[in-house]
PDB file of the backbone (N, CA, C, O) and the ligand in Angstrom, with CONECT records:
HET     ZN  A 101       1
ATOM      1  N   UNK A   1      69.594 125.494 104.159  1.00  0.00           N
ATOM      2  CA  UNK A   1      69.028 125.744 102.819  1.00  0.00           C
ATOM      3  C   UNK A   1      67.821 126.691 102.926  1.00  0.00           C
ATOM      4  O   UNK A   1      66.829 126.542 103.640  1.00  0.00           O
ATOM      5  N   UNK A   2      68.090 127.658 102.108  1.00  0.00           N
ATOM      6  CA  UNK A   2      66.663 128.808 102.016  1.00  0.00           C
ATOM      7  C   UNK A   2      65.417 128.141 101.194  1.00  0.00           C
ATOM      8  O   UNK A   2      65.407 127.463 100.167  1.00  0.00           O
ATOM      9  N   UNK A   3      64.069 128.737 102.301  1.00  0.00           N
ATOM     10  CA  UNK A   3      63.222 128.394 101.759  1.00  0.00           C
ATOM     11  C   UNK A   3      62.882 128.179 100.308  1.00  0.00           C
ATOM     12  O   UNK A   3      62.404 127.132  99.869  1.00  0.00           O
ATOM     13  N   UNK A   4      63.183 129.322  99.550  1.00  0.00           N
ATOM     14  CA  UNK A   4      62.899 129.237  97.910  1.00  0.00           C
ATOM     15  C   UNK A   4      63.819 128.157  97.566  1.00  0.00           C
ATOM     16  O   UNK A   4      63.789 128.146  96.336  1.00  0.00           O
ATOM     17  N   UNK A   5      64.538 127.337  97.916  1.00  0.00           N
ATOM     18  CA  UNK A   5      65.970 126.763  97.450  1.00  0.00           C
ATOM     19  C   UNK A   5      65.286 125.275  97.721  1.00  0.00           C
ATOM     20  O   UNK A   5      65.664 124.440  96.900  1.00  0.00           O
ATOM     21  N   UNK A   6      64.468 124.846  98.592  1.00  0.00           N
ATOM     22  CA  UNK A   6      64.077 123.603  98.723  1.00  0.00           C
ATOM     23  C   UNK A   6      63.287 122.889  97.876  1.00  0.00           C
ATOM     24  O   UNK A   6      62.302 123.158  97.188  1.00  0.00           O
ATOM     25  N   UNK A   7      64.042 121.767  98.115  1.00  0.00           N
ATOM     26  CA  UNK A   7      63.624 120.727  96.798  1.00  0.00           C
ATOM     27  C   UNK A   7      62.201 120.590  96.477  1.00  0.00           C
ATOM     28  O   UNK A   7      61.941 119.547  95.876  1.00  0.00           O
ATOM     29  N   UNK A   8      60.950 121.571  96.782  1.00  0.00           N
ATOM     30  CA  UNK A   8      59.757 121.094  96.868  1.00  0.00           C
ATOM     31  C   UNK A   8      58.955 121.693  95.463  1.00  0.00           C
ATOM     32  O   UNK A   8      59.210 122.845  95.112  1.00  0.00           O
ATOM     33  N   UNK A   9      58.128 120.991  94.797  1.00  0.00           N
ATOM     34  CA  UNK A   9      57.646 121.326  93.368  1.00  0.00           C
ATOM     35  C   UNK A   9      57.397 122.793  93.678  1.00  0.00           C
ATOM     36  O   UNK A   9      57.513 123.465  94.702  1.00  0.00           O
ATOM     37  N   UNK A  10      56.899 123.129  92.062  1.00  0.00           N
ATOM     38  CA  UNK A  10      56.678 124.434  92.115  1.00  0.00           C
ATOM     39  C   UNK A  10      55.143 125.190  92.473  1.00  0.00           C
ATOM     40  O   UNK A  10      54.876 126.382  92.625  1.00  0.00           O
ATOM     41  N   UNK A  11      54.372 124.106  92.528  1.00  0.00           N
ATOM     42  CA  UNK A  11      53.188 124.182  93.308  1.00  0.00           C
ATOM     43  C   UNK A  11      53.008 124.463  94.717  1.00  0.00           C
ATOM     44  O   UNK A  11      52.409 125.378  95.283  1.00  0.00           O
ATOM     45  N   UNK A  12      53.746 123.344  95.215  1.00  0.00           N
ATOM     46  CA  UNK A  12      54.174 123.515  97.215  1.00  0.00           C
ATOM     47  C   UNK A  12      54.857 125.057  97.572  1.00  0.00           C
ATOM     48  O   UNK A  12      54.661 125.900  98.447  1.00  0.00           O
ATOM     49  N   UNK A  13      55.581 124.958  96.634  1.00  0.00           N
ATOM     50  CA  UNK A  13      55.906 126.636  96.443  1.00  0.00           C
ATOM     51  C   UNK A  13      55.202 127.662  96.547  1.00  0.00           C
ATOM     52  O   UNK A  13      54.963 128.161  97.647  1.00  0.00           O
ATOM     53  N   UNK A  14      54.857 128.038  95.682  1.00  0.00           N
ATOM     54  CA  UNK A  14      53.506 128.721  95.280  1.00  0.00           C
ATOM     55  C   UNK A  14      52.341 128.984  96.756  1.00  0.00           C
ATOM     56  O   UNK A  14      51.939 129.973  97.368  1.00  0.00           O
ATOM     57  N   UNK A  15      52.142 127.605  96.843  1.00  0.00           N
ATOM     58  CA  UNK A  15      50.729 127.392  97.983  1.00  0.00           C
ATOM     59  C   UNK A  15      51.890 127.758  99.564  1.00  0.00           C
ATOM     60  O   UNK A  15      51.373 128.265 100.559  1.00  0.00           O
ATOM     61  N   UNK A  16      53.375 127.420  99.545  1.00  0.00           N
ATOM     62  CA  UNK A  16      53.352 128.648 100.901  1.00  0.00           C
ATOM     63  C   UNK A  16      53.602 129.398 101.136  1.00  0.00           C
ATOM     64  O   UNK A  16      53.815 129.777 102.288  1.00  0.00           O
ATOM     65  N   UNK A  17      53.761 130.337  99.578  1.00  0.00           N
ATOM     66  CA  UNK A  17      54.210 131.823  99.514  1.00  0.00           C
ATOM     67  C   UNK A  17      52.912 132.343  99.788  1.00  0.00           C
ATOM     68  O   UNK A  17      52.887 133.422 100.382  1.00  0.00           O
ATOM     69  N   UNK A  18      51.709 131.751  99.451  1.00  0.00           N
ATOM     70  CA  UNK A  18      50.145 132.133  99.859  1.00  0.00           C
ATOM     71  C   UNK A  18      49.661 131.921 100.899  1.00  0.00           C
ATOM     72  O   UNK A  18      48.530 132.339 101.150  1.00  0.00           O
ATOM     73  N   UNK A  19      50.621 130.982 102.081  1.00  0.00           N
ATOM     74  CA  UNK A  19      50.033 131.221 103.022  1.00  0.00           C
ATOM     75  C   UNK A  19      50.782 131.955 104.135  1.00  0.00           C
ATOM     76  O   UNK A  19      50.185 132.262 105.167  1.00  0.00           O
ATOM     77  N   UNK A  20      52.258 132.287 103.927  1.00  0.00           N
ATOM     78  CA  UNK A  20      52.546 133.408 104.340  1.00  0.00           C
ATOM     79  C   UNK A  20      52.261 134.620 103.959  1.00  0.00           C
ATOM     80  O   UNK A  20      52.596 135.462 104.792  1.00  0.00           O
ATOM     81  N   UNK A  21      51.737 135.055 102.955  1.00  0.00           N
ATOM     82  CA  UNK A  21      51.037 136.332 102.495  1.00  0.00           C
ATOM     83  C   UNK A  21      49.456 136.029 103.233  1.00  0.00           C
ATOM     84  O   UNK A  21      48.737 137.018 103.090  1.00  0.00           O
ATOM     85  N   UNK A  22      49.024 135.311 103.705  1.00  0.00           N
ATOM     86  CA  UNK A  22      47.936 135.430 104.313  1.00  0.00           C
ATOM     87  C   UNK A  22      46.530 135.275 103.366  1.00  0.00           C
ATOM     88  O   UNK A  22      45.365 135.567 103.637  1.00  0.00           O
ATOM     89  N   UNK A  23      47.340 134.491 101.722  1.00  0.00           N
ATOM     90  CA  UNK A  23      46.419 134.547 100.998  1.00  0.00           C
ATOM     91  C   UNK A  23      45.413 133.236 100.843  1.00  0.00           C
ATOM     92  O   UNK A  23      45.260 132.508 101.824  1.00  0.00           O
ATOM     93  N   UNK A  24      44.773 132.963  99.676  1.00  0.00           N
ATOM     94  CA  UNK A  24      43.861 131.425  99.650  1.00  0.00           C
ATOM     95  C   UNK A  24      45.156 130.729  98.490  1.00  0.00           C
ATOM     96  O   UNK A  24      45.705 131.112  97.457  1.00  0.00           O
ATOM     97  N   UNK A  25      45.217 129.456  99.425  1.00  0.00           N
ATOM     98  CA  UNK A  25      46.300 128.817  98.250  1.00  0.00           C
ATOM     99  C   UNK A  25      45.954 128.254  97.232  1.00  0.00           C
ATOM    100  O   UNK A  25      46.761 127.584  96.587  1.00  0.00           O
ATOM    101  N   UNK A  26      44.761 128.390  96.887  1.00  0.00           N
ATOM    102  CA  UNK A  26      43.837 127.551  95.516  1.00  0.00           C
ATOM    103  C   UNK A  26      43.760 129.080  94.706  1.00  0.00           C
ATOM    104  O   UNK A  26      43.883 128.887  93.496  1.00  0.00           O
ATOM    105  N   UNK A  27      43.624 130.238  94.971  1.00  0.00           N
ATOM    106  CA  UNK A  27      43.632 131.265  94.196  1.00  0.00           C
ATOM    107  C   UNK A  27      43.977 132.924  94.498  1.00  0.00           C
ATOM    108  O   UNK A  27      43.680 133.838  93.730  1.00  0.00           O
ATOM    109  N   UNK A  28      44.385 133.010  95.259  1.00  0.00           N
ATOM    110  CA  UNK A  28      45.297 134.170  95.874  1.00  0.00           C
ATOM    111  C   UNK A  28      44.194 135.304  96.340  1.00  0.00           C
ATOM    112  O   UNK A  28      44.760 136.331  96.714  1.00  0.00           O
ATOM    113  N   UNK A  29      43.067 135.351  96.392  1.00  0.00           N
ATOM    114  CA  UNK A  29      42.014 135.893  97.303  1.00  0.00           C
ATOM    115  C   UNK A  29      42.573 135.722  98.774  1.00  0.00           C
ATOM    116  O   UNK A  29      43.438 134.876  99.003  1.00  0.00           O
ATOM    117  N   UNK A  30      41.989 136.660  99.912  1.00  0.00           N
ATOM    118  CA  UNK A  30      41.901 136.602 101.043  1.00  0.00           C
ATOM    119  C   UNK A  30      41.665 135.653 101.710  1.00  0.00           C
ATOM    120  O   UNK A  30      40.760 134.894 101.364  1.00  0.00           O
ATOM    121  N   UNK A  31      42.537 135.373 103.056  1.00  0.00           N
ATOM    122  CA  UNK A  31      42.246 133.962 103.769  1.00  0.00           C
ATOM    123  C   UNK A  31      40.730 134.356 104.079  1.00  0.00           C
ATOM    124  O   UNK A  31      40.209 135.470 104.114  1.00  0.00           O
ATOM    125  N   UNK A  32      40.236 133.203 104.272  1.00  0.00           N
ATOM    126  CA  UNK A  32      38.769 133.381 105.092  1.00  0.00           C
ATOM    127  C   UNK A  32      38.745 132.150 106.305  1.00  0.00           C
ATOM    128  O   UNK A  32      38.393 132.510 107.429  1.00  0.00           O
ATOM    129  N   UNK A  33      39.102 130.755 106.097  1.00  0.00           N
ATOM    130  CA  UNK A  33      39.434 129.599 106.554  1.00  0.00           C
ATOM    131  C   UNK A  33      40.580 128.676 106.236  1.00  0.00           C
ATOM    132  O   UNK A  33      40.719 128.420 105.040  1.00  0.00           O
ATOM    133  N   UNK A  34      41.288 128.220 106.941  1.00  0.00           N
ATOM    134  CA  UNK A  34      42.155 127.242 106.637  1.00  0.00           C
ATOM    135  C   UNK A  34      42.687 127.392 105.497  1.00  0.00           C
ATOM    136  O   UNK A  34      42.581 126.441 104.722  1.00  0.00           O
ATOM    137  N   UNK A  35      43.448 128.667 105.025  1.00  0.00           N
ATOM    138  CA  UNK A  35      44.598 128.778 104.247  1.00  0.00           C
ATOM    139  C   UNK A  35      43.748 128.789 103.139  1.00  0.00           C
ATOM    140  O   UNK A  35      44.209 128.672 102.004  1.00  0.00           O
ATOM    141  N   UNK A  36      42.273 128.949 103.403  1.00  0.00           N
ATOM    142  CA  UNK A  36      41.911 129.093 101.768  1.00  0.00           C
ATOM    143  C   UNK A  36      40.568 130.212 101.982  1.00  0.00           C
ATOM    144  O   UNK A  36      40.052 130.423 103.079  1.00  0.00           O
ATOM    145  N   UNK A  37      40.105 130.913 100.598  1.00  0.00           N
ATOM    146  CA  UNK A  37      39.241 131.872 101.175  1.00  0.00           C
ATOM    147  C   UNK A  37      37.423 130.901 101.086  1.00  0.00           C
ATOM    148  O   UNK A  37      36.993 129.763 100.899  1.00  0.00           O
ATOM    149  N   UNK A  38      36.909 132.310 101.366  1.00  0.00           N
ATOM    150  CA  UNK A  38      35.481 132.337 101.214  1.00  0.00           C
ATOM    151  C   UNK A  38      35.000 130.273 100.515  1.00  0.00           C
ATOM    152  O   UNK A  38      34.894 129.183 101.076  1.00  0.00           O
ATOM    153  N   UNK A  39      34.828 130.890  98.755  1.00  0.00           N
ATOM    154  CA  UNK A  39      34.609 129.851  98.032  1.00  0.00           C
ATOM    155  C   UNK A  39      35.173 128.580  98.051  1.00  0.00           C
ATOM    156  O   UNK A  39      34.476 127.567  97.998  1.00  0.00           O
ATOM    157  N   UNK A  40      36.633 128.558  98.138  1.00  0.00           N
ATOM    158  CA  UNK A  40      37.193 127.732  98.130  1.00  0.00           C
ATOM    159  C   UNK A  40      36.976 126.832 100.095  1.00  0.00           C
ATOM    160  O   UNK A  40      36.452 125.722 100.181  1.00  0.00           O
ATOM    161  N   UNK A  41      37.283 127.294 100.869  1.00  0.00           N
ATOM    162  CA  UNK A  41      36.947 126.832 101.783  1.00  0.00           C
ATOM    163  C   UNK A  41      35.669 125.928 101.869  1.00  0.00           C
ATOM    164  O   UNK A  41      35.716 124.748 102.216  1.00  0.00           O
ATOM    165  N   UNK A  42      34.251 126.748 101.438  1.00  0.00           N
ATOM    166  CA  UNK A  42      32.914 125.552 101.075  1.00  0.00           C
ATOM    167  C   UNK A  42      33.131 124.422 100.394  1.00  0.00           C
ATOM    168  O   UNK A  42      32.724 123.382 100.913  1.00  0.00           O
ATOM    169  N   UNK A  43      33.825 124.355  99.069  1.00  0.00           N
ATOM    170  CA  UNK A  43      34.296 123.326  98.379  1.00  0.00           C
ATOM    171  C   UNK A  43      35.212 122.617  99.335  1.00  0.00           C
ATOM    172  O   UNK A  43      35.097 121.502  98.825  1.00  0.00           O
ATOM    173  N   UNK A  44      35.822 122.478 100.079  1.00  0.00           N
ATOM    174  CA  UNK A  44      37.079 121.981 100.903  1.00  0.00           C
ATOM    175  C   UNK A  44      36.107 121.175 101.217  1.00  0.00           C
ATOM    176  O   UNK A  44      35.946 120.068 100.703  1.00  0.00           O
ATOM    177  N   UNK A  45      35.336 121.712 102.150  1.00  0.00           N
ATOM    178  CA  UNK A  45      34.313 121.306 103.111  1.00  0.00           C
ATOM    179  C   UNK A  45      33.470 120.067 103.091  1.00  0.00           C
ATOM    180  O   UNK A  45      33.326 119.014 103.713  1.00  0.00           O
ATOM    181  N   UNK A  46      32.944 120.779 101.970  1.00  0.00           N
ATOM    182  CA  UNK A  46      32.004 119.655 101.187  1.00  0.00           C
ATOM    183  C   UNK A  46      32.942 118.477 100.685  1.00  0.00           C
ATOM    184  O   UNK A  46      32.628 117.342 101.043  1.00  0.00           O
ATOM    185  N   UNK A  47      34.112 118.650  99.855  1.00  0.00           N
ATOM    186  CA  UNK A  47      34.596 117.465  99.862  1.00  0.00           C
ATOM    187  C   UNK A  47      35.198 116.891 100.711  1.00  0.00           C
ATOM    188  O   UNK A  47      35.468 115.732 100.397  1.00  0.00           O
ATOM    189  N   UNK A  48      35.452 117.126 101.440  1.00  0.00           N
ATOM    190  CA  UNK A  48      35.894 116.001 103.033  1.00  0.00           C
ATOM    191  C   UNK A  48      34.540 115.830 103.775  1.00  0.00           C
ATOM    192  O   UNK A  48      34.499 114.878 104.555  1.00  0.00           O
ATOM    193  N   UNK A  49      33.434 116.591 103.660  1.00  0.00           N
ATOM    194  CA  UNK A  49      32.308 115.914 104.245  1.00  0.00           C
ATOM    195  C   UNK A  49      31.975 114.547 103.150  1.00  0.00           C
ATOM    196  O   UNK A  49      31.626 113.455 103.600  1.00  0.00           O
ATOM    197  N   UNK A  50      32.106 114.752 101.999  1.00  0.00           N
ATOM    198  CA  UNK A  50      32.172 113.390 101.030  1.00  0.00           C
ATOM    199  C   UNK A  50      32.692 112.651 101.315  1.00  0.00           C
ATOM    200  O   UNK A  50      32.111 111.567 101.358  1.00  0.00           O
ATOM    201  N   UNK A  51      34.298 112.718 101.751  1.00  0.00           N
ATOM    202  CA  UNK A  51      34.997 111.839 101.428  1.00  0.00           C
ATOM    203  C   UNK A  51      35.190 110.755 103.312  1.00  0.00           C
ATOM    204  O   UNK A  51      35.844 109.786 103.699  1.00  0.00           O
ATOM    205  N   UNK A  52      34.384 111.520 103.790  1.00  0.00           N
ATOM    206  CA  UNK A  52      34.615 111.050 104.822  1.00  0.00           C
ATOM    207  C   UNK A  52      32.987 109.823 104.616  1.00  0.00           C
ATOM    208  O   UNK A  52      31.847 110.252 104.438  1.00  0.00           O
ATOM    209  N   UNK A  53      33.352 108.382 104.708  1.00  0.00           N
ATOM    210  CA  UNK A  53      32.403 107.208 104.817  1.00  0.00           C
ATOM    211  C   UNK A  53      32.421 106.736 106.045  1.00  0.00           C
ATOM    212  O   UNK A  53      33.461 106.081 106.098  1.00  0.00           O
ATOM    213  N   UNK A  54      31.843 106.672 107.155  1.00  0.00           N
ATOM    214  CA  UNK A  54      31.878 105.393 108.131  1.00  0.00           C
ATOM    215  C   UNK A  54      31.406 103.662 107.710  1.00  0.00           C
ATOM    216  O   UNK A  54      30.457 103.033 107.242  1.00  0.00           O
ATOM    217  N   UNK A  55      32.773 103.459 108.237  1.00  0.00           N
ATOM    218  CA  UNK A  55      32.519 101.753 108.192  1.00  0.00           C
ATOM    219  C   UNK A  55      31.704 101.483 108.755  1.00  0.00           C
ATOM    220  O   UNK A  55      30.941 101.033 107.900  1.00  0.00           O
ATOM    221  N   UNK A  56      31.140 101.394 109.835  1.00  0.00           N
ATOM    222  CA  UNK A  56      30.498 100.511 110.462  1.00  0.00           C
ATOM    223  C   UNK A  56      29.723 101.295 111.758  1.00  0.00           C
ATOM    224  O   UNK A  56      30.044 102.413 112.161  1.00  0.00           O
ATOM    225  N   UNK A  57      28.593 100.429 112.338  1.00  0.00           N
ATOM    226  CA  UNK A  57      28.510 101.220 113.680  1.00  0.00           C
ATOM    227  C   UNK A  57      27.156 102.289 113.325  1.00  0.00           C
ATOM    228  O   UNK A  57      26.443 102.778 114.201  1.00  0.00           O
ATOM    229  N   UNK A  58      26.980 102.533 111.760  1.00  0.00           N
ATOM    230  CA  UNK A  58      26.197 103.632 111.600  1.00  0.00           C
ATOM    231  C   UNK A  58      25.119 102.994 110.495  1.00  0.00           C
ATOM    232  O   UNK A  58      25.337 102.030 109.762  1.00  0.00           O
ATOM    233  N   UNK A  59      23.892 103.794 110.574  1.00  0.00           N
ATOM    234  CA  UNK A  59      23.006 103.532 109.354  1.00  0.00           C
ATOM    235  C   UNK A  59      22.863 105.213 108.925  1.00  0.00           C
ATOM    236  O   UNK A  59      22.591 106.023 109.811  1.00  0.00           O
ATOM    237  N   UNK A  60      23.059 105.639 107.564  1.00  0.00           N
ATOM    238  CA  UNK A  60      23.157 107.165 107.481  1.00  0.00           C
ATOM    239  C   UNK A  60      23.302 107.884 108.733  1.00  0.00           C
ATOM    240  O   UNK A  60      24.359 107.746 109.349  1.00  0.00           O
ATOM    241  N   UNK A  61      22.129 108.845 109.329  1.00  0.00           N
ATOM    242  CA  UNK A  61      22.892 109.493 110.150  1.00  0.00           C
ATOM    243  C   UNK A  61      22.929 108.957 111.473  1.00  0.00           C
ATOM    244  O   UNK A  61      23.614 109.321 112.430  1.00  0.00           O
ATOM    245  N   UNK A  62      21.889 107.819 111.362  1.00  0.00           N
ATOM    246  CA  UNK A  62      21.150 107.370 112.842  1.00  0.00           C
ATOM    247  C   UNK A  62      22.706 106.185 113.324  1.00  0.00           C
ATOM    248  O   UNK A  62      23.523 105.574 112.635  1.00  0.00           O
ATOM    249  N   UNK A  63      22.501 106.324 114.761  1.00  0.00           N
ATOM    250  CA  UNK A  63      23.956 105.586 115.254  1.00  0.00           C
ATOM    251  C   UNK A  63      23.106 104.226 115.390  1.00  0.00           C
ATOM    252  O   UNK A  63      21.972 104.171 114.915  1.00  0.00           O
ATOM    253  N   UNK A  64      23.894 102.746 116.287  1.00  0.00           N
ATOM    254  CA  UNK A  64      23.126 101.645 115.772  1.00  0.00           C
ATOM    255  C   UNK A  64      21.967 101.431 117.193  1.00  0.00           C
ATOM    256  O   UNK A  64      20.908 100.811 117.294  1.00  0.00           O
ATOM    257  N   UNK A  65      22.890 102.398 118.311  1.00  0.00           N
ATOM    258  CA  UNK A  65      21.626 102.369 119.870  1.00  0.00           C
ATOM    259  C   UNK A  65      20.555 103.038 119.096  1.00  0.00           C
ATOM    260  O   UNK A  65      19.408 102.590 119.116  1.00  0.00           O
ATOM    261  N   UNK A  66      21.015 104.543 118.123  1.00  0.00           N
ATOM    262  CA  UNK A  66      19.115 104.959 118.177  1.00  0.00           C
ATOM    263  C   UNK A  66      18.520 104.116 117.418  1.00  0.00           C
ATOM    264  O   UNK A  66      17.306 104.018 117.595  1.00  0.00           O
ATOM    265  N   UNK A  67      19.280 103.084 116.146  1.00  0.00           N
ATOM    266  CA  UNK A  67      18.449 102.256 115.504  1.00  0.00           C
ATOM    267  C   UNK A  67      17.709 101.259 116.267  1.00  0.00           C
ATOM    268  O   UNK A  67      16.577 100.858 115.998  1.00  0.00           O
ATOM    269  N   UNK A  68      18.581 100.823 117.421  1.00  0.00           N
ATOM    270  CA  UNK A  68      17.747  99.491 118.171  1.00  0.00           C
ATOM    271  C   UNK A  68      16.897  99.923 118.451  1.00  0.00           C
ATOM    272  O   UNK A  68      15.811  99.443 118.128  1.00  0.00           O
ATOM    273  N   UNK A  69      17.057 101.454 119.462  1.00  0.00           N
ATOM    274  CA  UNK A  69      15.806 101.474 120.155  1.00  0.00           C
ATOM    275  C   UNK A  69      14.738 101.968 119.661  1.00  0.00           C
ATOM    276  O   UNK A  69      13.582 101.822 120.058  1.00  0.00           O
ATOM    277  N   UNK A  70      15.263 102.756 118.488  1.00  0.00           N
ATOM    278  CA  UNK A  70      13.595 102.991 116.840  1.00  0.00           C
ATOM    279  C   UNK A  70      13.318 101.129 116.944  1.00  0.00           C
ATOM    280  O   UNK A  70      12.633 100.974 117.955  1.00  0.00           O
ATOM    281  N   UNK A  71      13.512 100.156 116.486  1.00  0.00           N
ATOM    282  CA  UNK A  71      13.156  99.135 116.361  1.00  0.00           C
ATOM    283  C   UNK A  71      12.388  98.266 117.803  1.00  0.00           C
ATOM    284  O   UNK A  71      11.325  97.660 117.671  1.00  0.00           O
ATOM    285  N   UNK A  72      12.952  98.325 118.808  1.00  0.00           N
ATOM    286  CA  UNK A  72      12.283  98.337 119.937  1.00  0.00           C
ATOM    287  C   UNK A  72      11.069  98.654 119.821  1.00  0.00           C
ATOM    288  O   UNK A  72      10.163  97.823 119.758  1.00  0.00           O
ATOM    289  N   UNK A  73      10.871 100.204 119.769  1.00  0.00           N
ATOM    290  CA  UNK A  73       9.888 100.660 120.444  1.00  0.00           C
ATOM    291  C   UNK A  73       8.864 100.154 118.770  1.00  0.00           C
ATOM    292  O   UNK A  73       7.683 100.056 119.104  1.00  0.00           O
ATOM    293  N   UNK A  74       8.976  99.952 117.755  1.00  0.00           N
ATOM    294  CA  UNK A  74       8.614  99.534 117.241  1.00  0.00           C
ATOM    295  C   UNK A  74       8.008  98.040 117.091  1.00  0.00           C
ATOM    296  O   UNK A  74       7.147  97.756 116.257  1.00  0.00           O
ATOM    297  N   UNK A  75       8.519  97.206 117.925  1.00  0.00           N
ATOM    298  CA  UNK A  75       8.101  96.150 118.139  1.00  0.00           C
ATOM    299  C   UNK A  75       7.505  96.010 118.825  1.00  0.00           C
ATOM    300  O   UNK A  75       6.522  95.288 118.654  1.00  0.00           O
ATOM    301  N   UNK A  76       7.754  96.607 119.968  1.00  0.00           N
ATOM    302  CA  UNK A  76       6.880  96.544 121.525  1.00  0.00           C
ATOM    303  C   UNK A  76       5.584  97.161 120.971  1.00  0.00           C
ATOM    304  O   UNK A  76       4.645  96.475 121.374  1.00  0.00           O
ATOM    305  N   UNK A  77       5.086  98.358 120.078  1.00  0.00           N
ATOM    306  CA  UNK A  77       4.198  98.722 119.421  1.00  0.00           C
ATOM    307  C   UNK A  77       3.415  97.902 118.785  1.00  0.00           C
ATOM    308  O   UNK A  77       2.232  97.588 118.922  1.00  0.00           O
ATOM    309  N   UNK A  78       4.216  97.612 118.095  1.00  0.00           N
ATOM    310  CA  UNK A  78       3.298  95.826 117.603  1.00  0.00           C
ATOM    311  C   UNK A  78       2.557  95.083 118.635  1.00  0.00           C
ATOM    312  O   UNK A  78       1.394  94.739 118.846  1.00  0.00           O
ATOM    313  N   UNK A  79       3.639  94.984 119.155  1.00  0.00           N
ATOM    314  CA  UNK A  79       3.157  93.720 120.250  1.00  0.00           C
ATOM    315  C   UNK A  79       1.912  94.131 120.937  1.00  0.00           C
ATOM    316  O   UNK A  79       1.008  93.306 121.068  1.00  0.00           O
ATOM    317  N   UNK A  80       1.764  95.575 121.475  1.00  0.00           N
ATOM    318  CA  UNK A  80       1.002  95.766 121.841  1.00  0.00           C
ATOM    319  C   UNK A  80      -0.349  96.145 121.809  1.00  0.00           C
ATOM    320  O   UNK A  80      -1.144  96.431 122.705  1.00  0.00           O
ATOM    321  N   UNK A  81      -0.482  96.059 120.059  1.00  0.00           N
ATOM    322  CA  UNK A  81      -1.240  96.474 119.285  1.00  0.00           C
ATOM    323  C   UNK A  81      -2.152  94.871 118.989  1.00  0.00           C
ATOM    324  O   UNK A  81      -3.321  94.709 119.341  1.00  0.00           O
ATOM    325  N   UNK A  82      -1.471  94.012 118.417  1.00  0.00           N
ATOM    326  CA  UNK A  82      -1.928  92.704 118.428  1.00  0.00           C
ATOM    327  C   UNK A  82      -2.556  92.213 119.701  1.00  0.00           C
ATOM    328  O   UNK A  82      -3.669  91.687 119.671  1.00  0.00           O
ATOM    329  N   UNK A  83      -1.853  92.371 120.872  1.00  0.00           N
ATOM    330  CA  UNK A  83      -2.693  91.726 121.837  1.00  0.00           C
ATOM    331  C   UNK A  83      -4.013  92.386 122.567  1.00  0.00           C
ATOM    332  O   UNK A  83      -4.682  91.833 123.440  1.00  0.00           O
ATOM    333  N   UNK A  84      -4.302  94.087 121.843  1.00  0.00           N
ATOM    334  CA  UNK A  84      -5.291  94.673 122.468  1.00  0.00           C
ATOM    335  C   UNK A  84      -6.382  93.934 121.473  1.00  0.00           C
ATOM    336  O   UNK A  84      -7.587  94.140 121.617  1.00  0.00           O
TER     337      UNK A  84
HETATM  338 ZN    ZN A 101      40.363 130.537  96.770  1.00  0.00          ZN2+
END
């Protein structure tokens, strides 16, 4: 079965006639990144930097060793502050 002939909407269509033309599949501008150009690529970006959450393991950016050892050295600070 020829490509144009496959059962796939007319969107999927569309987006890989644009990326065999080497174009952006969100608006037919020049590739710049990943099948999409310039603008559209930042937006990509940004939304998978959104959409990406960590479960667990993390406090924003800090991992949970640099949190202990911010808290550590924070305590031991204390500690050492009280007993001078
Ligand atoms: Zn675009």
């Amino acid at each position: 079965m020829p490509d144009s002939e496959a059962p796939i909407s007319r969107q999927a269509r569309w987006q890989r006639k644009h990326k065999a033309l080497g174009l952006c599949i969100q608006c037919s501008r020049k590739v710049f990144r990943s099948w999409r150009c310039r603008k559209h690529y930042e937006l990509y970006a940004v939304k998978q930097r959104l959409r990406y959450v960590p479960k667990r393991g993390r406090y924003g950016d800090v991992t949970d060793k640099e949190l202990r050892a911010e808290l550590k050295r924070l305590t031991s600070a204390a500690k050492r502050k009280s007993r001078a």
